[in-house]
C-alpha positions as CSV (number, residue, x, y, z in Angstrom):
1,X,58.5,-59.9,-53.7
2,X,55.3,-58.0,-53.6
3,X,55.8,-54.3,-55.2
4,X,58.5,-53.3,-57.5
5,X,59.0,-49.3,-58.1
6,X,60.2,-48.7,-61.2
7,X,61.9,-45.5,-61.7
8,X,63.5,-45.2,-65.8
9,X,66.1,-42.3,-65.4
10,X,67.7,-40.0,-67.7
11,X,70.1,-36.9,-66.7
12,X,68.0,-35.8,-64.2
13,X,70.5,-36.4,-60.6
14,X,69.0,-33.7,-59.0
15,X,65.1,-34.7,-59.6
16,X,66.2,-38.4,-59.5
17,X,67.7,-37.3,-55.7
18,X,64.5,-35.5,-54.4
19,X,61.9,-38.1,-55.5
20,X,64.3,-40.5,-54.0
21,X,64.2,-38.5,-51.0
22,X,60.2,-38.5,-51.1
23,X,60.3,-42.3,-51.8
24,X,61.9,-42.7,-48.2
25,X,59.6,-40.5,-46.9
26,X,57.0,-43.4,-47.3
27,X,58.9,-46.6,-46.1
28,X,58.8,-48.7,-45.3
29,X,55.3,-50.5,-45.6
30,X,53.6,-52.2,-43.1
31,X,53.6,-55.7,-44.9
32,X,54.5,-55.5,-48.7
33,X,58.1,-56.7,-49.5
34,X,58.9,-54.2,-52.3
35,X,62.1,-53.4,-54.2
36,X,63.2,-50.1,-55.8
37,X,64.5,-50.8,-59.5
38,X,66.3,-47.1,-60.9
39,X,67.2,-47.6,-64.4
40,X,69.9,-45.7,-66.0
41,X,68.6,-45.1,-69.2
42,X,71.9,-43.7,-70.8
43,X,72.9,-41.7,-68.3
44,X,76.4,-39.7,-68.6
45,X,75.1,-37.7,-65.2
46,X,75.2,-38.2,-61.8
47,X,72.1,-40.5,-61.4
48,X,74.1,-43.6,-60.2
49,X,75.8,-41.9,-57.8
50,X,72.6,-40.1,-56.4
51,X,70.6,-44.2,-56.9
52,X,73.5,-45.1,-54.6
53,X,73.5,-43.5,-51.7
54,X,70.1,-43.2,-51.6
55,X,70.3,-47.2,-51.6
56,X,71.0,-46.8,-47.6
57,X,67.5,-45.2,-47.3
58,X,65.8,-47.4,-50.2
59,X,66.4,-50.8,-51.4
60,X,67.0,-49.8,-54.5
61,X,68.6,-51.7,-57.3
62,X,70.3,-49.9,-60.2
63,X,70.6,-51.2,-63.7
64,X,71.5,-49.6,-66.4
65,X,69.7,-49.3,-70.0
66,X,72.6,-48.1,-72.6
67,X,69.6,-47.7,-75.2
68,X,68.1,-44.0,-74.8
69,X,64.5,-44.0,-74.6
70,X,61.7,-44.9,-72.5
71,X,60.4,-48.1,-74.0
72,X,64.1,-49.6,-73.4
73,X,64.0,-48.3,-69.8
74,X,61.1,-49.9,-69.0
75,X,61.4,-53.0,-71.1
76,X,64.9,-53.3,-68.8
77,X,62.8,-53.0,-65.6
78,X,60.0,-55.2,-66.6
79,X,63.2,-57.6,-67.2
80,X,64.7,-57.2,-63.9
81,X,61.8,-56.6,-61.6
82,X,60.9,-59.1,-59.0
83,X,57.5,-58.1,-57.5
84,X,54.0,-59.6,-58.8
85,X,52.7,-55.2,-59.0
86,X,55.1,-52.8,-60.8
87,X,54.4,-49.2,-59.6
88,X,56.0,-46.9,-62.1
89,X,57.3,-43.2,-61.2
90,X,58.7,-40.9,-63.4
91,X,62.2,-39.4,-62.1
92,X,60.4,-36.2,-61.4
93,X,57.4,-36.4,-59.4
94,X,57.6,-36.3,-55.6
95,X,55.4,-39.0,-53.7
96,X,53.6,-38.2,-50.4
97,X,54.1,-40.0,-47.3
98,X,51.2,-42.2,-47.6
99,X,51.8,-43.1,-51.2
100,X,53.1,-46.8,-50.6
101,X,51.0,-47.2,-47.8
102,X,48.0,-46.5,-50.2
103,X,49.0,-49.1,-53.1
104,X,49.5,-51.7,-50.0
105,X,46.1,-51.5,-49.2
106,X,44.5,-51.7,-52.8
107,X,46.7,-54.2,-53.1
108,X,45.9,-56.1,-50.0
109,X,42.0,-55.8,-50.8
110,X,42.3,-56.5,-54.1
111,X,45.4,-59.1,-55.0
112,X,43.7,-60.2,-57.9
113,X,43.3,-57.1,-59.4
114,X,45.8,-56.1,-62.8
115,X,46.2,-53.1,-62.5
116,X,45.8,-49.8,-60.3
117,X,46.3,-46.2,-60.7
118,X,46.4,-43.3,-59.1
């Protein structure tokens, strides 16, 4: 595995759903394997459903964090994620369509690097 996404999640369905949507807007890469890790962090909402069927667009994982707060979200992520690069997105930003693509070239030109940002 190349690229995790980490998304940390939080009563938000309805922005979880449209950056979801955005997210499959930029798959899939040319070359990177990547995996989408969505972590319930205490959720009582939608969000799993919406992580869910968005899972036929994405391939998403979903794991859930019964600890509210971020640092437990992501600590649960770090935990479960598979790549060698996390890419974290908050649950309410919207990606453009060359978003992956972009992190899958730094990546290939620099695979040494620790971190990237953008």
């Amino acid at each position: 595995m190349d690229l995790t996404i980490a998304i940390p999640t939080h009563d938000r369905a309805d922005l979880l759903d449209a950056m979801l949507a955005s997210l499959a807007a930029a798959f899939p890469p040319r070359r990177l394997a990547v995996e989408v890790v969505v972590v319930l962090n205490a959720c009582g909402d939608a969000s799993a459903a919406v992580a869910e069927r968005r899972a036929a667009d994405l391939p998403i994982a979903v794991i859930t964090e019964p600890r509210a707060g971020l640092s437990h979200a992501r600590n649960a992520a770090v935990e479960t994620a598979r790549g060698r690069f996390i890419a974290w997105l908050d649950d309410d930003v919207l990606v453009a369509p060359g978003w992956l693509r972009a992190y899958e070239v730094a990546i290939e030109a620099h695979p040494g690097a620790a971190l990237f940002g953008g």
